[in-house]
Structures are given as C-alpha cells and as structure tokens.
N, C-alpha and C positions, 0 to 999 in steps of 0.2 A: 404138163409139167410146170411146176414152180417157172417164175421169172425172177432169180434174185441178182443183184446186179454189186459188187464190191467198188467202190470206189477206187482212186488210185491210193487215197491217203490206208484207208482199211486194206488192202493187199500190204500195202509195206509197214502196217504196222504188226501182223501177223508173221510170229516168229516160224521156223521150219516144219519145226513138229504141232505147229497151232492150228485148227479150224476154228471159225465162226460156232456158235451154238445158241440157236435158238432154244429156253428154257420157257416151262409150261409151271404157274405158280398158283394152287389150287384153294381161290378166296373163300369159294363157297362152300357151308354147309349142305345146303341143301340138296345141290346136284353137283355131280362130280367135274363138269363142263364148265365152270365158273372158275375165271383162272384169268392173269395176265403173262403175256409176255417180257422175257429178258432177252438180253444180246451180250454173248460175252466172250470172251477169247477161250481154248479149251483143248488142253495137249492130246493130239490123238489117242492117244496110250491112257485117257481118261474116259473116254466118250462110254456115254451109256451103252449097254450090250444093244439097248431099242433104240436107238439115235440111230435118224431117216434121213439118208440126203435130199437136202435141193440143188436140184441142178447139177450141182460140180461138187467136187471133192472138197470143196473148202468152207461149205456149209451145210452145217447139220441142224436137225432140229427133234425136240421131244414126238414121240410120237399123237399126242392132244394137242401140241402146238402146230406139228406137217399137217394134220388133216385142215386146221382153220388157213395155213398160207397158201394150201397147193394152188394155184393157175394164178396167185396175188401178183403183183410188181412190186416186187422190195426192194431197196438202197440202202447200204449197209454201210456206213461214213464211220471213221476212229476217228474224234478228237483226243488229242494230249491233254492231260490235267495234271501241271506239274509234271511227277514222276511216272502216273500212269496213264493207262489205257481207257480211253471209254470208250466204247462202241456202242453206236444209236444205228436207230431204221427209222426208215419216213412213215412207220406207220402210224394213224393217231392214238393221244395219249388213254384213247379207250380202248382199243382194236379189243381186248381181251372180252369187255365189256359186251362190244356188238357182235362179237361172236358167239357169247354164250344166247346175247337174246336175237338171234337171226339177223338181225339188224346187217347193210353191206358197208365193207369199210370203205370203199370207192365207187363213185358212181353218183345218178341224180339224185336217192336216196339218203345221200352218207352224211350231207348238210355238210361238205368238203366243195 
C-alpha cells in the first residue's frame, strides 16, 4: 500500500466534501506512459469514475499516476497564495519523468 502522509496545514486546508487528487498529464507522443504529475483539491462528487485510493479516503489518484506512487512515501503540504490553494508533494520536480523511464524516485539511484 501507498504511504501518503497529509500534513497538518493540507488536512485543514481541505474543504468537507474535498479529497486530494493526484492527476496523470500525458506529455508523450510516443508512448502513452509519459506524463507528469498534479496535486490538487477535488469535490468528491467530481472524482473520476477510475480514481484509486491511496491509503485513506482523502486521497485519490488517476489510475497511470497509483500504479507509479503505490508503496512511494509522499507528503502532501497546502501552501496559501493569496486567495488560493496550492497543494505540493515532496516528490521531485521529474518524478513523471523517471517514471516513464524506469529511473527510482528515491533511493541511491535517484541522485536525491
């Protein structure tokens, strides 16, 4: 199972009817697997029919984004900007990247 971890500031910035949503953004022509991740707040009552939990009920994710995070440790932090929401993860700014080319995001490999 996933390890995804919500901070305190990202729990309280998630409204009632909000989860997390990990989104899959597909760069490549070539192969369908080429793609970056998003993080973004996302009213229950919105979530894709294929939106996969991790972990807990308050995070979901596209089905090409759960297969590259399952067994990851993620942190899931909301800064404020101004009037909105941004929601970040500690993951690096390639993960999409090394995912498509096998590359690990963590570990003696990751150059992390």
């Amino acid at each position: 199972m996933p390890r995804i971890t919500l901070t305190p500031a990202a729990r309280e910035a998630l409204r009632d009817d909000e989860v997390v949503f990990f989104d899959w953004h597909v760069t490549g022509l070539c192969c369908a697997d080429a793609g970056e991740f998003s993080v973004r707040p996302l009213r229950r009552s919105r979530l894709p029919k294929r939106a996969r939990s991790l972990e807990s009920d308050l995070v979901y994710a596209h089905p090409t984004a759960w297969v590259h995070l399952a067994e990851l440790p993620v942190t899931i932090d909301c800064r404020p900007l101004w009037r909105w929401r941004r929601f970040t993860s500690d993951l690096p700014p390639d993960a999409g990247l090394r995912c498509c080319l096998g590359r690990p995001l963590y570990g003696p490999l990751s150059g992390r």
